[in-house]
N, CA, C and O of each residue as an XYZ file, in Angstrom:
748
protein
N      93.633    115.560    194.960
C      95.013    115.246    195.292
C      95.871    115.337    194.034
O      95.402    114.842    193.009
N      97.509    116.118    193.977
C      98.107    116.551    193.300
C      98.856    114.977    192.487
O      99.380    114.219    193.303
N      98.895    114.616    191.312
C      99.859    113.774    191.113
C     101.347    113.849    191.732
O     101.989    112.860    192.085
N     101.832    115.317    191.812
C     102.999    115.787    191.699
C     102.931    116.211    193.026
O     102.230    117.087    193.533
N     103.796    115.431    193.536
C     104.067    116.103    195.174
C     105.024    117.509    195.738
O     106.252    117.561    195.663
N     104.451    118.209    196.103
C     105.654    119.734    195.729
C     106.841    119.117    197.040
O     107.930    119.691    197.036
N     106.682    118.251    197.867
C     107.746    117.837    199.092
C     108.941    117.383    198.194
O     110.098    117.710    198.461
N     108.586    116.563    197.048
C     109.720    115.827    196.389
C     110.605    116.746    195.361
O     111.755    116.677    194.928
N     109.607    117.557    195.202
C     110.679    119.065    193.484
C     111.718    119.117    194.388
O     111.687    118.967    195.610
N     112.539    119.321    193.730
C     113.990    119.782    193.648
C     113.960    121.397    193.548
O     113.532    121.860    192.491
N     114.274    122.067    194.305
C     114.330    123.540    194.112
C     115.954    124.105    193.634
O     117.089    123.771    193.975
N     115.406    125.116    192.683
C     116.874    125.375    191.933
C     116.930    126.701    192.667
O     115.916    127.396    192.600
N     117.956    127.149    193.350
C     118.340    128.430    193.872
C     119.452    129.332    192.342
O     119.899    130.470    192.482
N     119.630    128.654    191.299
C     120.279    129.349    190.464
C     121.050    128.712    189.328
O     120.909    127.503    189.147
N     121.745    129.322    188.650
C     122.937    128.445    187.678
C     123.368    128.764    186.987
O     122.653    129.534    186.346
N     125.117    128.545    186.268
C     125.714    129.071    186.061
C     125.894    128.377    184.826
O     125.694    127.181    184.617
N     126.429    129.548    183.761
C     126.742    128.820    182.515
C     128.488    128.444    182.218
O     129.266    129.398    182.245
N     128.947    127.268    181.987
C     130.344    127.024    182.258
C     130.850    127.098    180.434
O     131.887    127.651    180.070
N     129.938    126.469    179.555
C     130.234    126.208    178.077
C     129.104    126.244    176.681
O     128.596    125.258    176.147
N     128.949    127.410    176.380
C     128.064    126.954    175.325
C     128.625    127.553    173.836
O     129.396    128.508    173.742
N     128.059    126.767    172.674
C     127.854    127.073    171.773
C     127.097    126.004    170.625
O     126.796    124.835    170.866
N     126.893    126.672    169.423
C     125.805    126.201    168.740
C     125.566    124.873    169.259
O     124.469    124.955    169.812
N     126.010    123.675    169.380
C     125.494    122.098    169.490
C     125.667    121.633    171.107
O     125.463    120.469    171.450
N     126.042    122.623    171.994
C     126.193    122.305    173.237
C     126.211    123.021    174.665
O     127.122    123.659    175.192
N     125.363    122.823    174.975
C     125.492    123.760    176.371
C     126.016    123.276    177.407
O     125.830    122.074    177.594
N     126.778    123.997    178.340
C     126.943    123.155    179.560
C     126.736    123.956    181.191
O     127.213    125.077    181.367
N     126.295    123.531    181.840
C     125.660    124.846    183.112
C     125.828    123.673    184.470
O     125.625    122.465    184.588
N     126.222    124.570    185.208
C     126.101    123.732    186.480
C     125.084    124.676    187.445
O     125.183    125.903    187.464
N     124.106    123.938    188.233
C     122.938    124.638    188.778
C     123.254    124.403    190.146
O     123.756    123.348    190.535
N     122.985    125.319    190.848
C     122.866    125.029    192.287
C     121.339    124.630    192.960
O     120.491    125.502    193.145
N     121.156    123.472    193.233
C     120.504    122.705    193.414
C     120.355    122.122    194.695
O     121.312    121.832    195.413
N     118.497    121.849    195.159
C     118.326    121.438    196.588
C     117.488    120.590    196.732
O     116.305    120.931    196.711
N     117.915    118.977    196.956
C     117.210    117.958    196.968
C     116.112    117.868    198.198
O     116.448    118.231    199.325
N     114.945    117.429    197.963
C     114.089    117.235    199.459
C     115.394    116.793    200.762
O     114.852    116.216    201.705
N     116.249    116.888    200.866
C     116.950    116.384    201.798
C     117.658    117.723    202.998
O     118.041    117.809    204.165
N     117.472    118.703    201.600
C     118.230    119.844    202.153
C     119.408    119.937    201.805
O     119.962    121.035    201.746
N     119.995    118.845    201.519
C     122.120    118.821    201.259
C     121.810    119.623    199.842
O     121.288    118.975    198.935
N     122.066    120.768    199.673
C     121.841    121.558    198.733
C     123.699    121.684    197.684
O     124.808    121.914    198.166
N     123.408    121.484    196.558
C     124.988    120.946    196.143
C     125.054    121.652    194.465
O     123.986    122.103    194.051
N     126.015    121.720    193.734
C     125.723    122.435    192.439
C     125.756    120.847    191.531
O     126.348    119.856    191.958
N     124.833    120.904    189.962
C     124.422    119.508    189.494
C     124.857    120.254    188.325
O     124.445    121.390    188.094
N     125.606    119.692    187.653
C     125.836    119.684    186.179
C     124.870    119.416    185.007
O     124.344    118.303    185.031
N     124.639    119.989    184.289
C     123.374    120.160    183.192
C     123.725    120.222    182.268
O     124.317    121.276    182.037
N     123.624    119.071    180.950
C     123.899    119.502    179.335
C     122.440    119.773    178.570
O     121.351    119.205    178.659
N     122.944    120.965    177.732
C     121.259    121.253    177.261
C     121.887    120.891    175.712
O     122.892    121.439    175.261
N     121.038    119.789    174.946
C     121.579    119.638    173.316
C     120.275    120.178    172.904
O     119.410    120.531    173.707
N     120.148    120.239    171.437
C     118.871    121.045    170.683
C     117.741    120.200    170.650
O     118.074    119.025    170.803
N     116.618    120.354    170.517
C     115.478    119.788    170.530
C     115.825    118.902    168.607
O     116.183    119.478    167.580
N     115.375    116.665    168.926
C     115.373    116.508    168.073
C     114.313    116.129    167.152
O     113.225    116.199    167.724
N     114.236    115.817    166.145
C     112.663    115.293    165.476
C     113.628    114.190    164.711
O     114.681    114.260    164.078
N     112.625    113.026    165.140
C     113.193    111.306    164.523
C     112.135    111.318    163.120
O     111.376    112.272    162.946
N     112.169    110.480    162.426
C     111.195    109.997    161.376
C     111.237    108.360    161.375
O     112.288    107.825    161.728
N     110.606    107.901    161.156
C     110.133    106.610    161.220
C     109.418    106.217    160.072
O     108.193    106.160    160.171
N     109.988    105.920    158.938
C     109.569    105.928    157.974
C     109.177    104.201    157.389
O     110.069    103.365    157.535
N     108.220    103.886    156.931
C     107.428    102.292    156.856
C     106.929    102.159    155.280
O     106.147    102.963    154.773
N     107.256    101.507    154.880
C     106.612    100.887    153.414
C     105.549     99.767    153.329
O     105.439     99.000    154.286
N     104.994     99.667    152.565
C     103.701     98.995    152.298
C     104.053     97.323    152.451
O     103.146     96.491    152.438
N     105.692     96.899    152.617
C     106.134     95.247    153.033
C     106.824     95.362    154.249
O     107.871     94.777    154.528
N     105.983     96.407    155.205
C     106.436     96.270    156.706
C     107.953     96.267    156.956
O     108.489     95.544    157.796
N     108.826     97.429    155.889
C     109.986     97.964    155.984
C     110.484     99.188    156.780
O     109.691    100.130    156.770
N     111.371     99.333    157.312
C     111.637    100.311    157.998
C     112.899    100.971    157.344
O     113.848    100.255    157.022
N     112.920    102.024    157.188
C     114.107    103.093    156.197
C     115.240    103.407    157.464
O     115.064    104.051    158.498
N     116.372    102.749    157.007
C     117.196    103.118    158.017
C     118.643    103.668    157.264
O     118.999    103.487    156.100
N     119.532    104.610    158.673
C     120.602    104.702    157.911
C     121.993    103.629    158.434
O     122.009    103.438    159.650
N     122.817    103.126    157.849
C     123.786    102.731    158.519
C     124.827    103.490    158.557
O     125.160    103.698    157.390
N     125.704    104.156    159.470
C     127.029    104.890    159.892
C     127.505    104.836    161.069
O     126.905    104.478    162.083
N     128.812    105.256    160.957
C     129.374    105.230    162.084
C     129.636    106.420    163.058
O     130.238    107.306    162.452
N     129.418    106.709    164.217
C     129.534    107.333    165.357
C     130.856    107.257    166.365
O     131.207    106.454    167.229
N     131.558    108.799    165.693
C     133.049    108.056    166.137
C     132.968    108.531    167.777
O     133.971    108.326    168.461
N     131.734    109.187    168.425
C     132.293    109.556    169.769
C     132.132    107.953    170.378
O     132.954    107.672    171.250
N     131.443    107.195    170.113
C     131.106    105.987    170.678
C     132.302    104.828    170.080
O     132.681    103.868    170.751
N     132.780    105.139    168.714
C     133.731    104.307    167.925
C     132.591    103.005    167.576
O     132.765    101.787    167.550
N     131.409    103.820    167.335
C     130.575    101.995    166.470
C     130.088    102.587    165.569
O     130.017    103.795    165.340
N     129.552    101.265    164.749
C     128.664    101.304    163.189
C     127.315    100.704    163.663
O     127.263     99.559    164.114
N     126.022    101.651    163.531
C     125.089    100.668    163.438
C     123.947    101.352    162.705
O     124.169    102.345    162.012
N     122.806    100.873    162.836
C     121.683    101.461    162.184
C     121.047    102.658    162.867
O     121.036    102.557    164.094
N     120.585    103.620    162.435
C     119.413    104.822    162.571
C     118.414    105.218    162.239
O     118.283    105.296    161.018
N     117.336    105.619    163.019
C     116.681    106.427    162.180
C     116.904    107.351    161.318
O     118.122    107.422    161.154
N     116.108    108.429    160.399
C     116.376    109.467    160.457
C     116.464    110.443    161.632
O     116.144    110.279    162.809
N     117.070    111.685    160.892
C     116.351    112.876    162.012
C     117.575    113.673    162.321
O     118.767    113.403    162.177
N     117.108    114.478    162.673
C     118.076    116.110    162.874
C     117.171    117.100    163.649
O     116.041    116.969    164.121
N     118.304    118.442    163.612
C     117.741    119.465    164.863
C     116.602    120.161    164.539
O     116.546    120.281    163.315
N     115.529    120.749    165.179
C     114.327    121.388    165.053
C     114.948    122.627    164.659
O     115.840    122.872    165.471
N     114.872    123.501    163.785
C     115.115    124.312    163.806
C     114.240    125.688    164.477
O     113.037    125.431    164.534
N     114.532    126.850    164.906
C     113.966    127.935    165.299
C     112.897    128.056    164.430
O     112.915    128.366    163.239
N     111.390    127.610    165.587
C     110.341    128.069    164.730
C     109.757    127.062    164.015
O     108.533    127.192    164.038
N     110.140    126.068    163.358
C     110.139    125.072    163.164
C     109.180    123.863    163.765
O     109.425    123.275    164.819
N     108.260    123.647    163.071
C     107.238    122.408    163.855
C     108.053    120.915    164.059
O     108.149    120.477    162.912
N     108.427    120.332    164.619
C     109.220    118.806    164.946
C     108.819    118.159    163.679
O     109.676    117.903    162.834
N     107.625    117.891    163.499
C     107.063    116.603    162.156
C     107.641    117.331    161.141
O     108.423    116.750    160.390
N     107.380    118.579    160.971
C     108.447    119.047    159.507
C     109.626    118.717    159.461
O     110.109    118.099    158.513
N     110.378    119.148    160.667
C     111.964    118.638    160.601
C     112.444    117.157    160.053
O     113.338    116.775    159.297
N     111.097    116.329    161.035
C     111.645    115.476    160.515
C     111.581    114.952    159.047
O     112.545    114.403    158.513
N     110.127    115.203    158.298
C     110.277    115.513    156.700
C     110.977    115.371    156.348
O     111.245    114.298    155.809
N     111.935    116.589    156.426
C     112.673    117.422    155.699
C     114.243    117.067    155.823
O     115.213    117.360    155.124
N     114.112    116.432    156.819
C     115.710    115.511    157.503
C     115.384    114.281    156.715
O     116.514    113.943    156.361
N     114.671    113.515    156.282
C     114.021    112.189    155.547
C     114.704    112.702    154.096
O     115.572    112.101    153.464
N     114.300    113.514    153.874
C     114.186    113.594    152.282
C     115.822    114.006    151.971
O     116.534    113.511    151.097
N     116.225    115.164    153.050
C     117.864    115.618    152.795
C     118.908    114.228    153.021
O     119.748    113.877    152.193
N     118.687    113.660    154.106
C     119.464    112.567    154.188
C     119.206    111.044    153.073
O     120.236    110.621    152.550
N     118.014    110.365    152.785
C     118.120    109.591    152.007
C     117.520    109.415    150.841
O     117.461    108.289    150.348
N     116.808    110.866    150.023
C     116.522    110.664    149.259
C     114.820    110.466    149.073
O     114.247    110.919    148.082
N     114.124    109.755    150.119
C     112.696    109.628    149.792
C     112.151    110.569    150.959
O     112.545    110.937    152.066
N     111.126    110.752    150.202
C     109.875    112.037    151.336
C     109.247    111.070    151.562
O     108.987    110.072    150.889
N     108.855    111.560    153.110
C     107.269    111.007    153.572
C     106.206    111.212    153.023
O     106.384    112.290    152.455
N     105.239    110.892    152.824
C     103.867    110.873    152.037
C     102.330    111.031    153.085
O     102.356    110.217    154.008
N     101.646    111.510    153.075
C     100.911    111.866    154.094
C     100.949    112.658    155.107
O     101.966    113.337    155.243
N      99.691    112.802    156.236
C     100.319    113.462    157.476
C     101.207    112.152    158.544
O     100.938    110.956    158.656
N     102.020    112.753    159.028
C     102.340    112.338    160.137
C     102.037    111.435    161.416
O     100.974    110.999    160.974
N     102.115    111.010    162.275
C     101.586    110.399    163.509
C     102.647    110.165    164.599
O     103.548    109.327    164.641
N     102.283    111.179    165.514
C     103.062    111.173    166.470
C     103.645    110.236    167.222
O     102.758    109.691    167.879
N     105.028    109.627    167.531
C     104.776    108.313    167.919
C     104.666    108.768    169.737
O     103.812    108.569    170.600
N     106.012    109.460    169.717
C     106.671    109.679    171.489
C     107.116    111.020    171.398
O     107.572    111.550    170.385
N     106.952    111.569    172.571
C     108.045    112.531    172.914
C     108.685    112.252    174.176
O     108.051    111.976    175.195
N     110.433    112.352    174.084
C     110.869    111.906    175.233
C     112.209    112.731    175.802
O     112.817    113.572    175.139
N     112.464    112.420    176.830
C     113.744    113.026    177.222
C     115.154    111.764    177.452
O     115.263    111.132    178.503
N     115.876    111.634    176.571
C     116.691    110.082    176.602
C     117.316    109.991    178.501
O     116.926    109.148    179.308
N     118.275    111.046    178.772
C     119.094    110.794    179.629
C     118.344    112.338    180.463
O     118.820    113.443    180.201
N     117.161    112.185    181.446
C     116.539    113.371    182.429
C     117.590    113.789    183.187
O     117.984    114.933    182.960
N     118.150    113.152    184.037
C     119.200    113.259    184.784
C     120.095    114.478    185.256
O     120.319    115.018    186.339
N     120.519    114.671    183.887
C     121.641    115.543    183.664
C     121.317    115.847    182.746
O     121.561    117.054    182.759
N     120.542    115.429    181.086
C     120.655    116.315    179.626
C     119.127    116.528    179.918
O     118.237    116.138    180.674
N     119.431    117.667    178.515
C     118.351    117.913    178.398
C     118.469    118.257    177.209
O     119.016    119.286    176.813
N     117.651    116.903    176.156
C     117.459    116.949    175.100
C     116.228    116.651    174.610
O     115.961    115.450    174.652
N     115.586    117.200    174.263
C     113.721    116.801    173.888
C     114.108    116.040    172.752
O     115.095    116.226    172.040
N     113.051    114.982    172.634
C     113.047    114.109    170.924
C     111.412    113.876    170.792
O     110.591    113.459    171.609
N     111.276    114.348    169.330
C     109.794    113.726    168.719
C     110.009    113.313    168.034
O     110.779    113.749    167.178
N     109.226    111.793    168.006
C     108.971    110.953    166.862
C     107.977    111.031    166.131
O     106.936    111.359    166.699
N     107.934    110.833    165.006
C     106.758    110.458    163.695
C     107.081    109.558    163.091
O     108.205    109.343    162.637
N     105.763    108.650    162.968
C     105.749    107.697    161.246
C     105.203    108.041    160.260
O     104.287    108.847    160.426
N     105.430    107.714    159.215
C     105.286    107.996    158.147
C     104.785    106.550    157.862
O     105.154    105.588    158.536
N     103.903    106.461    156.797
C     103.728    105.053    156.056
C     103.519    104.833    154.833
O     102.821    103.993    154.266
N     104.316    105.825    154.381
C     104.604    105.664    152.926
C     105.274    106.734    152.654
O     105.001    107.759    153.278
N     106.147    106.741    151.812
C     107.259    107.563    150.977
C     107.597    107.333    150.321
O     108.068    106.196    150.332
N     107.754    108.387    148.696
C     108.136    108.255    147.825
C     109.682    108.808    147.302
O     110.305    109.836    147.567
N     109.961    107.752    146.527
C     111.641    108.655    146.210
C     111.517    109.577    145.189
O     110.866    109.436    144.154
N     112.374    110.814    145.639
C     112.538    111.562    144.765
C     113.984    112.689    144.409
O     114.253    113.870    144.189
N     114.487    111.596    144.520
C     116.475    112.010    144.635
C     117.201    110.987    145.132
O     116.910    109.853    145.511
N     118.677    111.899    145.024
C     119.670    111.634    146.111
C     119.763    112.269    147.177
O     119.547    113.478    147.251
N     120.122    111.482    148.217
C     120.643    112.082    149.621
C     121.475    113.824    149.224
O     122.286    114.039    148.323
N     121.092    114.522    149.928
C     121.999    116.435    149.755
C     123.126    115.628    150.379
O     123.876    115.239    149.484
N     123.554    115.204    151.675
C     124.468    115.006    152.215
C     125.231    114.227    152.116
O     124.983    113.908    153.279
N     126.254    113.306    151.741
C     126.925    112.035    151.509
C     127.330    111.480    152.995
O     127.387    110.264    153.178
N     127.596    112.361    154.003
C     127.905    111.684    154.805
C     127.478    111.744    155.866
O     128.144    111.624    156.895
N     126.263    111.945    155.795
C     124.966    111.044    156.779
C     124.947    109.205    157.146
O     124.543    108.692    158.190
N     125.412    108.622    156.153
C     124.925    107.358    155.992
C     125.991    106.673    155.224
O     125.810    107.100    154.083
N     126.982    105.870    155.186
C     127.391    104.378    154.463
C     126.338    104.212    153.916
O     126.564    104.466    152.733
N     125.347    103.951    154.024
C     124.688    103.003    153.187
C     123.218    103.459    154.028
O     123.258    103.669    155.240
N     121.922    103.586    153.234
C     120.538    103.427    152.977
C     119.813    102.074    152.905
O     119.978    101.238    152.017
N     119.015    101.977    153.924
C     118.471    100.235    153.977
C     117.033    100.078    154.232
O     116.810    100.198    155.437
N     115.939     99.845    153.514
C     114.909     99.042    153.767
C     115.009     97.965    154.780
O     115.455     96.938    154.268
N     114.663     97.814    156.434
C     114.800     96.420    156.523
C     113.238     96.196    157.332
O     112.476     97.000    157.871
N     113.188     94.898    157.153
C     111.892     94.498    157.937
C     111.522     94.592    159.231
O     111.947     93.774    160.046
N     110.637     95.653    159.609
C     110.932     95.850    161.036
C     110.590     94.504    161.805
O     111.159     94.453    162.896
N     110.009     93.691    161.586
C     110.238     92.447    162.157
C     111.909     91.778    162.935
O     112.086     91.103    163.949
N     112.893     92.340    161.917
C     114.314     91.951    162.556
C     114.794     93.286    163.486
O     115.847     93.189    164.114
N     114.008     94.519    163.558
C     114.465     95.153    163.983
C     114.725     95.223    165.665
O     115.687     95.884    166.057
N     113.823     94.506    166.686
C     113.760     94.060    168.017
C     114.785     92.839    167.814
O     114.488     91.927    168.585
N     115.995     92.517    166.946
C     116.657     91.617    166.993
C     118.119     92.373    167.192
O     119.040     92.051    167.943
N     118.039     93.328    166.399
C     118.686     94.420    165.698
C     119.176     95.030    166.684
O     120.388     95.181    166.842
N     117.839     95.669    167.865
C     118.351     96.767    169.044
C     118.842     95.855    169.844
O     119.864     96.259    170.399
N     118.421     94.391    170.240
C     119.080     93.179    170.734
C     120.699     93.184    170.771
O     121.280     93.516    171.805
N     121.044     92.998    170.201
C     122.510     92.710    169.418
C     122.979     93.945    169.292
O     123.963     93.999    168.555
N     122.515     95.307    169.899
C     123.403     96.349    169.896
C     123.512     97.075    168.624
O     124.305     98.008    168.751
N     123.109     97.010    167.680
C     123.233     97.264    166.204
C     122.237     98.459    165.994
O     122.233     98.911    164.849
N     121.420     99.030    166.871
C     120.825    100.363    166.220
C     121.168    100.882    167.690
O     120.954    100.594    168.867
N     121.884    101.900    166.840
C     122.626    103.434    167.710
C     121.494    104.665    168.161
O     120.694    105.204    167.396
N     121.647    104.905    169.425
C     120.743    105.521    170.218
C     119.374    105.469    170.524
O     118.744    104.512    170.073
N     118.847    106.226    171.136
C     117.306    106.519    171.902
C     116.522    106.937    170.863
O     115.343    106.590    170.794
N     117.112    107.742    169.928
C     116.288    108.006    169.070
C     115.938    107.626    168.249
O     115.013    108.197    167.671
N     116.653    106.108    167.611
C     116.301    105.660    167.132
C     115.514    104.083    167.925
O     114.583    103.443    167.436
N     116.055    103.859    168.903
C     115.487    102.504    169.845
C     114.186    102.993    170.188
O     113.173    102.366    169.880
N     114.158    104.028    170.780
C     112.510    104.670    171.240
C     111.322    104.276    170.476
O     110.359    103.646    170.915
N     111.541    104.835    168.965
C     110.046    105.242    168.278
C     110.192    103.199    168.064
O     109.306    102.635    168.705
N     110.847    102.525    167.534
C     111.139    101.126    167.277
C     110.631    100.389    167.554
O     110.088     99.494    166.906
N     110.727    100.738    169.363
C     110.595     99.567    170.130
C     109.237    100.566    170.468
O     108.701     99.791    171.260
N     108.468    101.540    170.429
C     107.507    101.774    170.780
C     106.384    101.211    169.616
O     105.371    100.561    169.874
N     106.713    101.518    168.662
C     105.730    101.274    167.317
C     105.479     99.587    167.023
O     104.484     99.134    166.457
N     106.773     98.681    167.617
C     106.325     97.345    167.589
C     106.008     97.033    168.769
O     105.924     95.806    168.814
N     105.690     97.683    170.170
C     105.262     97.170    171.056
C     102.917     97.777    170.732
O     101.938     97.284    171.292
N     102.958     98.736    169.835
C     101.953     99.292    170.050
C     101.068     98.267    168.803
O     100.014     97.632    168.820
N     102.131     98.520    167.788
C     101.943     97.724    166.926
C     101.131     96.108    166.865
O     100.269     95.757    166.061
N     101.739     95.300    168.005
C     101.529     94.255    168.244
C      99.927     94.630    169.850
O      99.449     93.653    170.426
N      99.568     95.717    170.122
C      98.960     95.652    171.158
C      97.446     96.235    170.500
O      96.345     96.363    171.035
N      97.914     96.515    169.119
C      96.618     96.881    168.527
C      96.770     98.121    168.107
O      96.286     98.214    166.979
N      97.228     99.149    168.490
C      96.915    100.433    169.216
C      97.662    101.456    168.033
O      97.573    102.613    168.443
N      98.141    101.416    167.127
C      98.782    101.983    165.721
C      97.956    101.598    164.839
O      98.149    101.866    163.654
């Protein structure tokens, strides 16, 4: 017996592209729910991202603080940026670690999640990695990635996504996955 029931897929009869360029796609599909009411569904495709999750030897977590003016808030982030063409995810995220604040990851990698934030309607892939140790070796390339660069204890950090203070999935995801796994043994 199939996990995946073929009665429930959604069959796409087609779709149209309404807006794209480099950071955004936009397509509306004509689309047919098990119901039959067959209707066109709006689709955003953003680039595939790679997070980093970067940890120090006093159970710190490397974050950035800035602000996000489509939302109009300030809060904390992971790293992380777009996969580029060709491009393995755990490198990106490396390499997004080291351009944005200055320290590289150290070791291999460990996959945390791969996820899709909002299935619905986007379609944005995200992979996470930790890192558990990194060394500095610069300044940030970019200045305006980040206000400010922060060590904090991931212990306050489930206080942190609490109170609204760390901005997006990509950074709440690997977070709240690594201290739920964290605490279950399983990291």
């Amino acid at each position: 017996m199939s996990d995946y029931p073929e009665e429930l897929k959604w069959n796409i009869h087609g779709e149209r592209e309404i807006y794209d360029n480099y950071w955004i796609k936009l397509k509306l599909v004509d689309v047919e729910p098990p119901d039959g009411n067959r209707f066109e569904h709006h689709v955003v495709t953003l680039h595939h991202v790679a997070v980093a999750l970067l940890l120090n030897d006093r159970e710190e977590v490397l974050t950035l603080w800035r602000y996000r003016f489509a939302v109009d808030q300030w809060g904390y982030e992971l790293i992380g940026g777009l996969v580029e063409e060709g491009e393995d995810p755990a490198v990106t995220a490396a390499r997004e670690a080291e351009e944005e604040t200055g320290w590289r990851p150290v070791g291999e990698p460990e996959h945390l999640a791969s996820f899709q934030p909002l299935p619905g309607m986007v379609d944005a892939p995200v992979n996470a990695y930790i890192w558990r140790q990194a060394e500095k070796v610069g300044e940030p390339t970019d200045a305006e990635e980040a206000a400010r660069i922060e060590w904090i204890p991931i212990n306050r950090m489930l206080e942190l996504v609490k109170r609204g203070e760390v901005l997006g999935s990509g950074a709440i995801v690997p977070l709240l996955f690594y201290l739920a796994s964290r605490n279950s043994g399983t990291t």
